[in-house]
DRENZAPA-647802 format. One record per atom (N, C-alpha, C): residue number from 1; residue in one letter; atom name; x, y, z. Coordinates in pm, whole numbers, padded with zeros to 5 digits. Atoms other than C-alpha are relative to their C-alpha. Layout:
BEGIN
  seq  type  atom      xx      yy      zz
  NUM     a    CA       X       Y       Z
...
***
This chain:
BEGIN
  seq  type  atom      xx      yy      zz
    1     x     N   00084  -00118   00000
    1     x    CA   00000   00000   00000
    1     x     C   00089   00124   00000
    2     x     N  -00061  -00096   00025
    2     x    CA   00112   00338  -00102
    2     x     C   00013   00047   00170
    3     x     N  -00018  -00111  -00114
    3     x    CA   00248   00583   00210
    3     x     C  -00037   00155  -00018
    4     x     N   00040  -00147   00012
    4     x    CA   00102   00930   00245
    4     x     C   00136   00062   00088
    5     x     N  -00026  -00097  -00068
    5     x    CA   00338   01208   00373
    5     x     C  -00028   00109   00024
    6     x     N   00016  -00115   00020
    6     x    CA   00170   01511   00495
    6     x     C   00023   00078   00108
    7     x     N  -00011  -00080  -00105
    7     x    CA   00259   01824   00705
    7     x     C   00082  -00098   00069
    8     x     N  -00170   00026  -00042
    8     x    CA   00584   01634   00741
    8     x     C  -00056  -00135   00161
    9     x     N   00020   00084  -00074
    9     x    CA   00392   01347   00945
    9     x     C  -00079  -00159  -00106
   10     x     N   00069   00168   00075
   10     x    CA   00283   00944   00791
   10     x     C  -00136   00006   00033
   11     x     N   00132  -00017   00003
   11     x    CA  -00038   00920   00741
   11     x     C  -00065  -00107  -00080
   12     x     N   00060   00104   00100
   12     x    CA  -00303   00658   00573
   12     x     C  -00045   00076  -00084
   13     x     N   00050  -00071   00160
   13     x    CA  -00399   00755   00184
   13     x     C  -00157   00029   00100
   14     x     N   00114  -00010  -00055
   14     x    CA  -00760   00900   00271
   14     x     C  -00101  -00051  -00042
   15     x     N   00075   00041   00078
   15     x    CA  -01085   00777   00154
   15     x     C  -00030   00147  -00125
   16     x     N   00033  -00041   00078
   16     x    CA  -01202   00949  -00165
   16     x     C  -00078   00120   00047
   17     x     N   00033  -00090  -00027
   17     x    CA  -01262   01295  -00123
   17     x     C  -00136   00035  -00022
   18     x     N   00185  -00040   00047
   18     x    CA  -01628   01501  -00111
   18     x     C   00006   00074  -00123
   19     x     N  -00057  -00124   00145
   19     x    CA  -01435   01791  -00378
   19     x     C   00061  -00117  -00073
   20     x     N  -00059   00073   00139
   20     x    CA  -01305   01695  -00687
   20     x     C   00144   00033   00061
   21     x     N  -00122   00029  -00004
   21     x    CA  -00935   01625  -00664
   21     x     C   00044   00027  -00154
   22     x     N  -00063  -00040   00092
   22     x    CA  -00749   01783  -00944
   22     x     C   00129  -00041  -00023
   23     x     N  -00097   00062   00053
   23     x    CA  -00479   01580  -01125
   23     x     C   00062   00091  -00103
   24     x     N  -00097  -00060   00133
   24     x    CA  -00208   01760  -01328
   24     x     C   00107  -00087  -00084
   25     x     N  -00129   00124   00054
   25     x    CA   00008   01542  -01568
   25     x     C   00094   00128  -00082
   26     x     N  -00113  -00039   00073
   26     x    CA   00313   01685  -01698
   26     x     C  -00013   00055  -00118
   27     x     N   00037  -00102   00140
   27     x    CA   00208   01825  -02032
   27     x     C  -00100   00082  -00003
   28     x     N   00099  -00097  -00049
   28     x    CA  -00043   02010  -01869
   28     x     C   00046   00156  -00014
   29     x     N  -00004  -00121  -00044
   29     x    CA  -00063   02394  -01844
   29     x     C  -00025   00021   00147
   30     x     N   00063  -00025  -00092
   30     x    CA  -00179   02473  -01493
   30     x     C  -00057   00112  -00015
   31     x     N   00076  -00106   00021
   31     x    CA  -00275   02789  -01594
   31     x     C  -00122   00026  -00068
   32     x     N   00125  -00012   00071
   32     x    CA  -00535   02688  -01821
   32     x     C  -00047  -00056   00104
   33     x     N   00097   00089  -00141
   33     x    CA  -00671   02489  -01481
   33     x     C  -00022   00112   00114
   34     x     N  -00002  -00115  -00101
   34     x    CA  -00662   02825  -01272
   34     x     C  -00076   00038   00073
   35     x     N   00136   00006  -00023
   35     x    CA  -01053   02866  -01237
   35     x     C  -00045  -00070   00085
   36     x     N   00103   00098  -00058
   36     x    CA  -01106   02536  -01104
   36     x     C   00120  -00039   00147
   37     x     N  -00091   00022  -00115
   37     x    CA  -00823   02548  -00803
   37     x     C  -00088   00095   00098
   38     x     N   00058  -00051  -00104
   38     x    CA  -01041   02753  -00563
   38     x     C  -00133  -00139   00026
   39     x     N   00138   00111  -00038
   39     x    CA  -01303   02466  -00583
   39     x     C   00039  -00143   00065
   40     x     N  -00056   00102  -00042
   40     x    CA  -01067   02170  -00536
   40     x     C   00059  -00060   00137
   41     x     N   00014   00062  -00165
   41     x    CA  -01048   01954  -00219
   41     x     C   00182  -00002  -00022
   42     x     N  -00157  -00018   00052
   42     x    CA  -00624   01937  -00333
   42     x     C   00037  -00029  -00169
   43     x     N  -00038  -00023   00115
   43     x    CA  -00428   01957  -00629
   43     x     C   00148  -00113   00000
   44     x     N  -00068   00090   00015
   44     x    CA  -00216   01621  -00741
   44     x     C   00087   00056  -00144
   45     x     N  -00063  -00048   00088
   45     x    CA   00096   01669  -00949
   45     x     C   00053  -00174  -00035
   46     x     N  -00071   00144   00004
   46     x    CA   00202   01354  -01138
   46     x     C   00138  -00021  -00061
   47     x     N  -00124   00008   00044
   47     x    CA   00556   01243  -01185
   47     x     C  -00037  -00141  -00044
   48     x     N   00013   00109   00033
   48     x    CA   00505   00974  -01416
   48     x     C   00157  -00090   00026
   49     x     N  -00157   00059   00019
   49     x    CA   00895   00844  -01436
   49     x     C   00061   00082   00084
   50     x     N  -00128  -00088  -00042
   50     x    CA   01199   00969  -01193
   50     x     C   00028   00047  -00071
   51     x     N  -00057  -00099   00036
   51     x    CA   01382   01140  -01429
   51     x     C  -00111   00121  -00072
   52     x     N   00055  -00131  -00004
   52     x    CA   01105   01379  -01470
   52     x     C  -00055   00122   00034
   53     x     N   00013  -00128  -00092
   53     x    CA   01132   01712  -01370
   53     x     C  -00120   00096  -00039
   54     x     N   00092  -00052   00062
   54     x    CA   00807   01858  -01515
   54     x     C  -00054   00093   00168
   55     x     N   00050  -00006  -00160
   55     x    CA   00633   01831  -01186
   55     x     C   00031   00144   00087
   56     x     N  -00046  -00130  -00050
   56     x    CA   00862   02095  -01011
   56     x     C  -00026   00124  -00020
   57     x     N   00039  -00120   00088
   57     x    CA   00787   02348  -01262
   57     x     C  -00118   00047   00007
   58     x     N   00091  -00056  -00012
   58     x    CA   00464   02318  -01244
   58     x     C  -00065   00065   00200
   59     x     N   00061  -00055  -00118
   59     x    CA   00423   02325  -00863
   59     x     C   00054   00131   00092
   60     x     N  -00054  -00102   00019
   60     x    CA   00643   02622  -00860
   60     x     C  -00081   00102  -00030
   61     x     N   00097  -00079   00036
   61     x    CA   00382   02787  -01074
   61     x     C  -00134   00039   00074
   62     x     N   00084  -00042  -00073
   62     x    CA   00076   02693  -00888
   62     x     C   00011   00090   00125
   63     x     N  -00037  -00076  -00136
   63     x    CA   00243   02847  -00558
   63     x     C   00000   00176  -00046
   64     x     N  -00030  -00084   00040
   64     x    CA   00408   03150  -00718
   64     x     C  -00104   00072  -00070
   65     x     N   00027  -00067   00051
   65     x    CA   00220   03259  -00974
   65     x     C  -00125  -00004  -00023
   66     x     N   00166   00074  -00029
   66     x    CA  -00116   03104  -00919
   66     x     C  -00062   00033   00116
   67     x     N   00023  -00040  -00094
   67     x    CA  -00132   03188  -00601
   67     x     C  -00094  -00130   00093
   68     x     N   00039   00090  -00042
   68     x    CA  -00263   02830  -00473
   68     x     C   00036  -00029   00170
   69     x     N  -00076   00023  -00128
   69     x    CA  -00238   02760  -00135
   69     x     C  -00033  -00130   00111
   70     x     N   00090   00164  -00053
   70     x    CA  -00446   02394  -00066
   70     x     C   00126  -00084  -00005
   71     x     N  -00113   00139  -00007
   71     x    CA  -00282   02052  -00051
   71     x     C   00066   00021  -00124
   72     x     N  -00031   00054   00082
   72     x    CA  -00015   02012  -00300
   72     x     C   00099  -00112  -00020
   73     x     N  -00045   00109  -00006
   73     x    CA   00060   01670  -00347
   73     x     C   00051  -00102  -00144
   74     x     N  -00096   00089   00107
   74     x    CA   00323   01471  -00544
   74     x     C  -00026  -00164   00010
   75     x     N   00054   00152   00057
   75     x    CA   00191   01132  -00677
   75     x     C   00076  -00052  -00105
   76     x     N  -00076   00038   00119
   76     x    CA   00365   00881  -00903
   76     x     C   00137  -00054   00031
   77     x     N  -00103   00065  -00016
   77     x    CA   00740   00785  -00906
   77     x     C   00046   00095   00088
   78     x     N  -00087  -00094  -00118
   78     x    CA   00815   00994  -00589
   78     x     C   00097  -00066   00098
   79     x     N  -00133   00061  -00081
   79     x    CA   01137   00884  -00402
   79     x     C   00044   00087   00120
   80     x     N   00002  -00071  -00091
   80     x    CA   01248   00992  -00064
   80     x     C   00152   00079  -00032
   81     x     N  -00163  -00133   00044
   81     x    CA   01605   01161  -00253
   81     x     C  -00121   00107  -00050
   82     x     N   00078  -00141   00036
   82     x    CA   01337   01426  -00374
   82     x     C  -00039   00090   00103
   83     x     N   00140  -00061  -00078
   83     x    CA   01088   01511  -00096
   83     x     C   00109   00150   00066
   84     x     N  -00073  -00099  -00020
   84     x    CA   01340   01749  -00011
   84     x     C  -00020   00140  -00044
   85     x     N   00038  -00097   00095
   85     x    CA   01311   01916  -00324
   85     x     C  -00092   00081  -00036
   86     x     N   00158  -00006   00009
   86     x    CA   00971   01879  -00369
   86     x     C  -00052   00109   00113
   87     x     N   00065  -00093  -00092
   87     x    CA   00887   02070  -00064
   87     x     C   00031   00166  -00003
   88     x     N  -00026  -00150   00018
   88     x    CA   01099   02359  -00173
   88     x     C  -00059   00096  -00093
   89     x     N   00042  -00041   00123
   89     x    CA   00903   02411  -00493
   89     x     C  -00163   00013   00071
   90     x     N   00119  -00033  -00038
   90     x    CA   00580   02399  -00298
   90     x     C  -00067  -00114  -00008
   91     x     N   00035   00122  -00069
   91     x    CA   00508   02048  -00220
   91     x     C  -00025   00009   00176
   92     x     N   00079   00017  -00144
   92     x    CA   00282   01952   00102
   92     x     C   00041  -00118   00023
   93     x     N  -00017   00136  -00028
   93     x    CA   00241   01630   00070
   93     x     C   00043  -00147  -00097
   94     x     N  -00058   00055   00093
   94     x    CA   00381   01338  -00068
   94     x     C  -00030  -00149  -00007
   95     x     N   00075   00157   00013
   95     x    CA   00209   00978  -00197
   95     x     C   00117  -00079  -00046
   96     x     N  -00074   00031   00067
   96     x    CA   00498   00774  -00228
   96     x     C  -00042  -00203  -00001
   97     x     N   00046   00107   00073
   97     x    CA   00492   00445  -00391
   97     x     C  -00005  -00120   00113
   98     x     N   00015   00171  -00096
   98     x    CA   00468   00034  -00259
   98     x     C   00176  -00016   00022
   99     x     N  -00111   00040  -00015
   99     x    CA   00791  -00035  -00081
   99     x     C   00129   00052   00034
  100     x     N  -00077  -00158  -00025
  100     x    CA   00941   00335  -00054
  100     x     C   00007  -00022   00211
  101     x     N  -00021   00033  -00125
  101     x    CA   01103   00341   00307
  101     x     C  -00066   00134   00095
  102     x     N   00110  -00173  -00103
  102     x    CA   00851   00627   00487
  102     x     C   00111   00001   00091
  103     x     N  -00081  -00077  -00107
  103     x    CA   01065   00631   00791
  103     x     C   00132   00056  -00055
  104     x     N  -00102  -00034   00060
  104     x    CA   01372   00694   00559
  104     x     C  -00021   00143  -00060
  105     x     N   00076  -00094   00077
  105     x    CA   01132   00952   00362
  105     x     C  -00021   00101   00098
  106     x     N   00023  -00129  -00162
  106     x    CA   01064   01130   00733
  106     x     C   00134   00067  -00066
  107     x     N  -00142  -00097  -00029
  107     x    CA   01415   01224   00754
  107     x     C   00059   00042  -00091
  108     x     N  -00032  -00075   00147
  108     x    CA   01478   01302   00410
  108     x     C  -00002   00129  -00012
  109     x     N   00061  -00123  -00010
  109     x    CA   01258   01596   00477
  109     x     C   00115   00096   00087
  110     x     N  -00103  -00051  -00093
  110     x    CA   01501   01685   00767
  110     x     C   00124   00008  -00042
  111     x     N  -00121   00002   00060
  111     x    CA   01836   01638   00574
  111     x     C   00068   00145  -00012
  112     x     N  -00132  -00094  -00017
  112     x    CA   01948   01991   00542
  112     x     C  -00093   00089   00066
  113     x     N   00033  -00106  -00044
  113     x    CA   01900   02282   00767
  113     x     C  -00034   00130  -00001
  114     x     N   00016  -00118   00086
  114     x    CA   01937   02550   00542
  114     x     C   00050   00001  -00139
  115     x     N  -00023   00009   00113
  115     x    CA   01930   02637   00210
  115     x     C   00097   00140  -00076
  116     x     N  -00037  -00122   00033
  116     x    CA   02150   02935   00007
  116     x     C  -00121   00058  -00100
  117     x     N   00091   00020   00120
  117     x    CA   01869   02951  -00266
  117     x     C  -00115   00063   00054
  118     x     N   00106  -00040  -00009
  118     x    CA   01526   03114  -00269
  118     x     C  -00092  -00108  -00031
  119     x     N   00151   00168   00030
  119     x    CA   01174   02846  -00263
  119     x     C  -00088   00101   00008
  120     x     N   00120  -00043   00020
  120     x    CA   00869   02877  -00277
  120     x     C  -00033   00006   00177
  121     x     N   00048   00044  -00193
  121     x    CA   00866   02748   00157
  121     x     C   00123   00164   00033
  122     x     N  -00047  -00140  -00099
  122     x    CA   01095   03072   00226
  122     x     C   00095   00059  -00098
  123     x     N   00001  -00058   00125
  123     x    CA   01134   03323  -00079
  123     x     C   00109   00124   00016
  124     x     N  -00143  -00108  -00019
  124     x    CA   01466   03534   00104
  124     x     C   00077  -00134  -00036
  125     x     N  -00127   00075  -00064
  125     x    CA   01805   03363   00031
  125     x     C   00023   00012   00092
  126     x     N  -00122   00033  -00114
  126     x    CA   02058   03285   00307
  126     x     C   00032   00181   00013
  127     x     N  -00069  -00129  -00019
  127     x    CA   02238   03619   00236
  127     x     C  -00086   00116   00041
  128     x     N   00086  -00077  -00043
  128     x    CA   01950   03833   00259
  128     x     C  -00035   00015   00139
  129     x     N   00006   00017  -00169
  129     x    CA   01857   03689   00595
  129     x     C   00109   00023   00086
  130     x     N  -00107   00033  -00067
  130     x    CA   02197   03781   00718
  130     x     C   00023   00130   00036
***
């Protein structure tokens, strides 16, 4: 059974939401979907394959420039070397696959303390804050 990670705690997948659940696949726009993100119970980004970085881009967008601010959750070939990443781009939560080591995936999250770089989770660099 898949593992949920959300708000940086394990969790069981939920039953089937009352809102529509909005799926984005990778060749998507999100911007043509813009309308229908105030109505949605969360917003699923799919990484069909690891080596694709689509995903990021788009959940970058919904944060930034979309102004989204519900669940956004990474579904698909998610690995706990990402969730890292994922959370900096504006990832919540994270559905990771059958067999993925969740307690390994916890501390993934925890792996670095600070970043030099600007995210979407805290939009000063390092230097700025200094």
């Amino acid at each position: 059974m898949p593992t949920l990670i959300r708000r940086g705690a394990l969790e069981q997948p939920s039953t089937p939401e009352a809102r529509e659940v909005l799926r984005i696949e990778p060749h998507q726009d999100p911007g043509a979907l813009a309308a229908r993100l105030d109505a949605v119970a969360r917003v699923e980004v799919h990484f069909p394959k690891l080596a694709d970085g689509r995903g990021y881009s788009i959940a970058r967008l919904l944060r930034e420039r979309l102004g989204y601010r519900g669940e956004l959750r990474a579904v698909g070939e998610v690995r706990r070397d990402q969730l890292h990443y994922l959370s900096r781009v504006g990832f919540d939560a994270f559905l990771l696959p059958d067999g993925e080591d969740a307690d390994g995936a916890l501390a993934a999250l925890a792996g670095f303390s600070e970043a030099y770089q600007a995210s979407v989770e805290r939009p000063v660099p390092l230097f700025r804050r200094r």
